[in-house]
N, C-alpha and C positions, 0 to 999 in steps of 0.2 A: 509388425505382428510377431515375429520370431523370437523379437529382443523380449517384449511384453510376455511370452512362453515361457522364455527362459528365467524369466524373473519372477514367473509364478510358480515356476517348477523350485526353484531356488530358495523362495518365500517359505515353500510346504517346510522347509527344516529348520526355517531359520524364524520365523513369522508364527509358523505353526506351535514353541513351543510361548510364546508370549499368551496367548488363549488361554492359559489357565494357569495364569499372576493374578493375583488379588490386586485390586483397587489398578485394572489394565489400561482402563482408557486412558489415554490423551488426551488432555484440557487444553484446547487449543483455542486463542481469541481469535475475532477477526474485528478490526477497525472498525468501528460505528461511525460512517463515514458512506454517503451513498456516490458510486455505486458498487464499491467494498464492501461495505456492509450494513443493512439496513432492513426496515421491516417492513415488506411491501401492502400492497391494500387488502389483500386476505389474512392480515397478520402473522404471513409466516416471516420468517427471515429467509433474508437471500442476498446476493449480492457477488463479485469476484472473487475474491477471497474466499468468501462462505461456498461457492461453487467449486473452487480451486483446492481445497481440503476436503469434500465432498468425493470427488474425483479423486485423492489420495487414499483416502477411506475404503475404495471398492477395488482400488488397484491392488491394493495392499493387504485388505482385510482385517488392519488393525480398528478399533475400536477408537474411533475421536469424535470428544464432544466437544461442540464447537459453541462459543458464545459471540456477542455484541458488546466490545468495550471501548468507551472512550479513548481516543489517541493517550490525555493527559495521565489516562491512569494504567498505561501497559506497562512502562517500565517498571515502577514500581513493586506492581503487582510479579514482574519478572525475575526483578531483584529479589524480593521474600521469597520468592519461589512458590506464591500462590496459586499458580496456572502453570502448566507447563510450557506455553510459547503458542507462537503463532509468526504470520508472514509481517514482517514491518521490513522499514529501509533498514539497510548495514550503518551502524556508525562506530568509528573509530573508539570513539570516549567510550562506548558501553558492550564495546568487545568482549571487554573481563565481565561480563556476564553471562555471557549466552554462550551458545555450540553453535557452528555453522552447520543446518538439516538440508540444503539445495536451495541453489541459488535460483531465481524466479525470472527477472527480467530489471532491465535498465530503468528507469525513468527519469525525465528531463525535468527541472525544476526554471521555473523561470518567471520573470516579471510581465504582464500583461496591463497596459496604456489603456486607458480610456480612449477612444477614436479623435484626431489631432493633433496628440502628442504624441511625440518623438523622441525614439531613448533608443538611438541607435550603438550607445557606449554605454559600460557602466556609469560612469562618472553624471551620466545625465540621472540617474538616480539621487545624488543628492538635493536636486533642487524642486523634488518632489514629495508627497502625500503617499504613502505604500501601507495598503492592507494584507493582512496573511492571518490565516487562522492560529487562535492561543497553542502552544505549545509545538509550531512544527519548527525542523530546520532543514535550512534548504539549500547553504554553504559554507562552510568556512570565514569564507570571506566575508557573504553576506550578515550571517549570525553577529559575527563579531566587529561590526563597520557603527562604529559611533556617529559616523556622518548624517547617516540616514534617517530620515521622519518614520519610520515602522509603527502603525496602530494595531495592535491585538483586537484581532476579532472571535465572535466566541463560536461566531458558524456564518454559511453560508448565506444562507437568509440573511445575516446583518450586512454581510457584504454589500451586497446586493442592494441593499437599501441607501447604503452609504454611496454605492456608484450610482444609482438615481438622484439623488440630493448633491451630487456633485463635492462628496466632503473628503474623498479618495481619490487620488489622480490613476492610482493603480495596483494590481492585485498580484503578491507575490503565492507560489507555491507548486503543486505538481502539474504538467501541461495537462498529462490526463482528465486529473481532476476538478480542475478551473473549469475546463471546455464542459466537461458535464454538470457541474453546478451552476456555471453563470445561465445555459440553457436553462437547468430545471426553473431557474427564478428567475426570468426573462430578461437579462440584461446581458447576454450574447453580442446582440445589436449594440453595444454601448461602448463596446472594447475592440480592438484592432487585437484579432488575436494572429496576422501575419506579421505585425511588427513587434511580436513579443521577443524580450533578448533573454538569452539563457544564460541563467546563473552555473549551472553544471545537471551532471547528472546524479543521481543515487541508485543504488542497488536494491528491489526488493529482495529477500531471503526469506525461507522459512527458519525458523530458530529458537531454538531449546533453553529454557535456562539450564544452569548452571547447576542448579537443583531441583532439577527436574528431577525423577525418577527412572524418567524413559530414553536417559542418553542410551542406552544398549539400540535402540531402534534407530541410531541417526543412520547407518549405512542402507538400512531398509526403503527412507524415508530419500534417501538422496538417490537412490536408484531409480523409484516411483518417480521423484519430480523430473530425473533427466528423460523418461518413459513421456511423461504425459508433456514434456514440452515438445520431444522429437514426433508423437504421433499428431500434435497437433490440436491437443483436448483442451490447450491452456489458450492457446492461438484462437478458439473456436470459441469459448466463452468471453473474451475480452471483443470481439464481433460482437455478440449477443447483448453486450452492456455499453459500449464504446460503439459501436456503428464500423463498418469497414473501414474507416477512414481515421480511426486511431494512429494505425502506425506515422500515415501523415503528422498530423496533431506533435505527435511525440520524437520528429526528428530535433 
């Protein structure tokens, strides 16, 4: 509570004179990706992310308008400098784009079997069927492994169909995410998700482009996210969407 004081007292001189910049707000995406970001059945958006910048907004009292965009088309859009950023993984290749605004949380990436099968090595991957949704990456290794059978999915829902029909041995991608989309589309029951082997992990971050406009707000912006991870705001909505058993999920 002290720290959160101090950083609003701090805010008044520093935050206070952003308020009257023209064209102030922050264009900030969030992943159209449920339960990151999506548009629930009252047609509002919502979602982790969309909550998680939400929650920066009021700590802060800067101005962020937050949208719903496709994974395929964030960098892009990063790169021209159309948006000014949002929360995605860290990756090495597209560093020279962005500014690092606060770092968010780890996440484990990893392969998930159909119930049966056994992939207690990498190496047991090549003699298999792997889905993963169009445009993510999930290692070095994995990315760039010519061995591999990798089918491009273009969402969830195909997944899912594809593991019913038996045309998938198994599903590459974020543990988080897996465990909540194979649920939504009922094929939880279908996959051994204690014998999933982890590829690595990835870094979410919040982050700026390059031209953006509002690099002057990253120390703002990185004070707020190390606030609202230490008080527990960020802890509290990943509950909310994830079930308490997330952190499990995601060793």
């Amino acid at each position: 509570m002290l720290k959160t004081l101090l950083f609003c007292f701090c805010y008044f001189f520093t935050g206070y004179l952003f308020a009257f910049e023209p064209g102030n707000c922050l264009e900030f995406h969030v992943i159209s990706n449920a339960p990151i970001g999506f548009v629930n059945d009252d047609g509002n958006s919502t979602g982790v992310h969309w909550e998680y910048l939400t929650a920066l907004e009021k700590l802060t009292g800067l101005c962020i308008n937050k949208g719903l965009l496709p994974y395929p088309r964030i960098w892009h859009s990063i790169e021209k400098g159309d948006h000014d950023g949002g929360i995605v993984f860290k990756s090495d290749s597209r560093s020279k784009l962005v500014e690092y605004a606060g770092f968010i949380r780890k996440v484990k990436t990893v392969v998930i079997p159909v119930k049966g099968l056994s992939i207690s090595r990498y190496i047991d991957l090549h003699n298999i069927v792997i889905g993963k949704t169009r445009g993510t990456h999930l290692s070095e290794k994995f990315d760039s492994d010519k061995n591999l059978h990798v089918i491009e999915l273009n969402n969830y829902e195909q997944a899912a169909q594809m593991l019913k029909r038996g045309r998938i041995d198994a599903i590459a991608g974020s543990a988080l995410i897996l465990s909540y989309q194979l649920k939504k589309h009922g094929v939880l029951d279908r996959v051994d998700i204690k014998n999933k082997l982890a590829l690595g992990e990835k870094e979410q971050w919040l982050q700026l482009s390059k031209k953006s406009k509002h690099l002057n707000k990253i120390l703002v912006l990185k004070q707020a996210v190390e606030i609202l991870q230490q008080d527990g705001t960020f802890e509290h909505i990943m509950n909310k969407y994830y079930g308490q058993q997330w952190q499990q999920i995601n060793k």
